[in-house]
N, C-alpha and C positions, 0 to 999 in steps of 0.2 A: 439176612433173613427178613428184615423190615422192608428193605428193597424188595423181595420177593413177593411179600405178601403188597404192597403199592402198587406195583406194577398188576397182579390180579383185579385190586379192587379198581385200577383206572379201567383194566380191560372191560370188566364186567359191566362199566359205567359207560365208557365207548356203547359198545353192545346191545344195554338197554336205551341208550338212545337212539340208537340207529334203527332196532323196532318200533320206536315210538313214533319214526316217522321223519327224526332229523334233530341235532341239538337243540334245546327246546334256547339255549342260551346265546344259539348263532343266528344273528341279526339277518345273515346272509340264506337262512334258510325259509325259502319262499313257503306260503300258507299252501294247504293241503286242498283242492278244489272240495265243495261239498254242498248239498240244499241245490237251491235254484242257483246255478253256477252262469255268470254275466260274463262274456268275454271283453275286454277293453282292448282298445288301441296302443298296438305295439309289441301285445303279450307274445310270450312263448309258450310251448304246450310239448309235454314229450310222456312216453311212459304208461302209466295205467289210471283213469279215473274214472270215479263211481260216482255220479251224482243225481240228482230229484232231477232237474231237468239242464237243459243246457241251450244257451242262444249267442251264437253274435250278433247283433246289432246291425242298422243299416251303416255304414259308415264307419263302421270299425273294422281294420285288419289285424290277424293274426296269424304268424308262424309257425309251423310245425317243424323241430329241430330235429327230431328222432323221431322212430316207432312211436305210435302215438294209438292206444287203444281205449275208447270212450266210451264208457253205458250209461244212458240215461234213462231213472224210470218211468220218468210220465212220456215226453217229449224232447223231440231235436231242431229248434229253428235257427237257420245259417240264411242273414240276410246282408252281412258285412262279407270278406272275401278272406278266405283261408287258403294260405301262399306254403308250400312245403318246399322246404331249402333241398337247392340241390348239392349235392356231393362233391368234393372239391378235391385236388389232389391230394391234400393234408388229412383230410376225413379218414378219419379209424376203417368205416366200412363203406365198401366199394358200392352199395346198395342206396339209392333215394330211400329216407324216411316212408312207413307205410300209414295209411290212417284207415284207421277202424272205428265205423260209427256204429254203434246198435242202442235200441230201445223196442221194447212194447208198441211204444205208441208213436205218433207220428212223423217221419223225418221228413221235413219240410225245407230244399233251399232254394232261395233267392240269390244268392249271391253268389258268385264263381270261387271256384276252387280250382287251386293251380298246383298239377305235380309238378315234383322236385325232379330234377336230371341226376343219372347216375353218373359215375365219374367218368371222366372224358381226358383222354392223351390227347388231343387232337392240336394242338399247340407243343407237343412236346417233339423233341427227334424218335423217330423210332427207336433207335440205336441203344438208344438209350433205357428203357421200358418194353426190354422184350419179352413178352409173353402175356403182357399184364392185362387182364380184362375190363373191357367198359363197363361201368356197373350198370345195373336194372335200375328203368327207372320207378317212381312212385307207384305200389298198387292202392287201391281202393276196395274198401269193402263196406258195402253198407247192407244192416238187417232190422226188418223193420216191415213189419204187414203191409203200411203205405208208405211208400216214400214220392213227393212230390216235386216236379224238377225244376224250376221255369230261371235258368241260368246255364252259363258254360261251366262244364264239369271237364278236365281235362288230368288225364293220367300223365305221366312223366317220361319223355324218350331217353333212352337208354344211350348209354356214351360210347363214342369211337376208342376201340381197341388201340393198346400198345403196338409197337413194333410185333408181324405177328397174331396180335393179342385178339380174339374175338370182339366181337361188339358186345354191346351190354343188350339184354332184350327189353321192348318198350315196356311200360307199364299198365296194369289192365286194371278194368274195374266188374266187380261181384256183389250180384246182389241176391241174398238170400231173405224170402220173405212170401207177403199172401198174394193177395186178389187186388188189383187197380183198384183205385179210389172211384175211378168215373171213367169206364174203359172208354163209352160211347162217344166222350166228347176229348178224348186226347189220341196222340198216337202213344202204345202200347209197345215196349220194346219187349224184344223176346223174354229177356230177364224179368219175371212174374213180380209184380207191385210197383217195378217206376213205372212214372208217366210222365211223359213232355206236354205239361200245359197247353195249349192251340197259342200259336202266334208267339211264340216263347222265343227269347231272341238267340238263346244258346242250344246247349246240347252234350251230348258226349265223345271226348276227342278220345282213343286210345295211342297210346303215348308211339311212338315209331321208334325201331331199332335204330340199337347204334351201328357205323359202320366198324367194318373188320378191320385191322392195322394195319400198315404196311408192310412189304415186305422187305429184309433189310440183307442186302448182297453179301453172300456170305455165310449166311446163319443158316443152321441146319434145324431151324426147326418151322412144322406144318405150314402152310399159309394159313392163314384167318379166315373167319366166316363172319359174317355180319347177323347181330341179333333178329331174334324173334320183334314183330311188331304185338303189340299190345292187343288186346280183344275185349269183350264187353260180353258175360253170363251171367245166367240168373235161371236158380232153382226156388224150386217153391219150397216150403217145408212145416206148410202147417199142418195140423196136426190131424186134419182130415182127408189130408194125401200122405 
């Protein structure tokens, strides 16, 4: 019966820590991002964060490990370079990490962002990995009345199918939001609010499909098709349309 009742009040104490955000006890549980949020060198970043504003730095890189959803309320400035892992044989899911930028106010980058590749057989026998699909690679989404670009923004290609196996499709990028900052003096992509600065040395790559598997003598099943390539839209959604 003492047992019984121990085993509840651990559970309950598990529990309440895990609402709280993570054992307030375990050394190993990283601090919760919050306020004007600095990104440093080397960091990782996955999951859902709410903070006052957010910047990396010129010179600093950071990770994206996972799904990675950001709201910032005042501001978003990326002047360091934000690299999103790609998917590896061993990865839980078949899919590149996605990142999700939104704010009010202004998203500003300078620094390039690199999608992640979805998983990729392409070193593997077919034979071996029949059916198995290439995963998608990295989307993007960013929301935000202005967003301003003057860097390489590059979505994630999708990985070469199993034995078989379809390709993964590229990765795209979406941007929901207002009116250009300065239509007159940039070019305007169809997607309403970015703009490529004049003379801007990058731009927007959509990520390219992965190819189809091969086919493996014998096997009775479909041939493969190679993914979708990536693409770039943008809807407006303020509140006066």
């Amino acid at each position: 019966m003492l047992a019984d009742k121990f085993s509840l009040l651990l559970a309950l104490t598990l529990l309440a820590n895990f609402q709280a955000g993570g054992a307030p006890d375990d050394p190993a549980a990283p601090p919760r991002p919050s306020g004007a949020f600095v990104a440093t060198n080397g960091m990782t970043l996955s999951g859902w964060i709410s903070v006052d504003s957010f910047h990396v730095p010129y010179g600093q890189n950071i990770t994206i490990v996972d799904d990675l959803s950001l709201f910032a309320k005042d501001h978003i400035l990326i002047e360091g370079t934000i690299t999103i892992s790609d998917r590896t044989l061993n990865s839980t899911s078949a899919d590149a990490p996605a990142l999700h930028l939104k704010t009010p106010g202004e998203l500003v980058v300078l620094g390039n962002i690199v999608g992640g590749k979805g998983r990729c057989f392409a070193k593997v026998a077919p034979e071996t990995c029949l059916g198995q699909r290439g995963g998608s690679g990295s989307d993007l989404l960013f929301e935000s009345d202005s967003v301003l670009l003057n860097a390489r923004i590059s979505t994630g290609d999708g990985g070469v199918g199993g034995g078989h196996g379809d390709g993964g499709s590229g990765g795209s990028i979406r941007l929901f939001g207002g009116t250009p900052m300065n239509p007159a003096d940039s070019v305007v992509l169809a997607a309403y609010g970015l703009e490529i600065a004049p003379g801007s040395p990058g731009g927007i790559f959509a990520g390219g499909g992965g190819r189809g598997g091969a086919n493996v003598p014998g096997s009775n099943l479909p041939a493969s098709s190679g993914g979708n390539g990536g693409g770039a839209m943008g809807r407006r959604v303020t509140e006066d349309k």
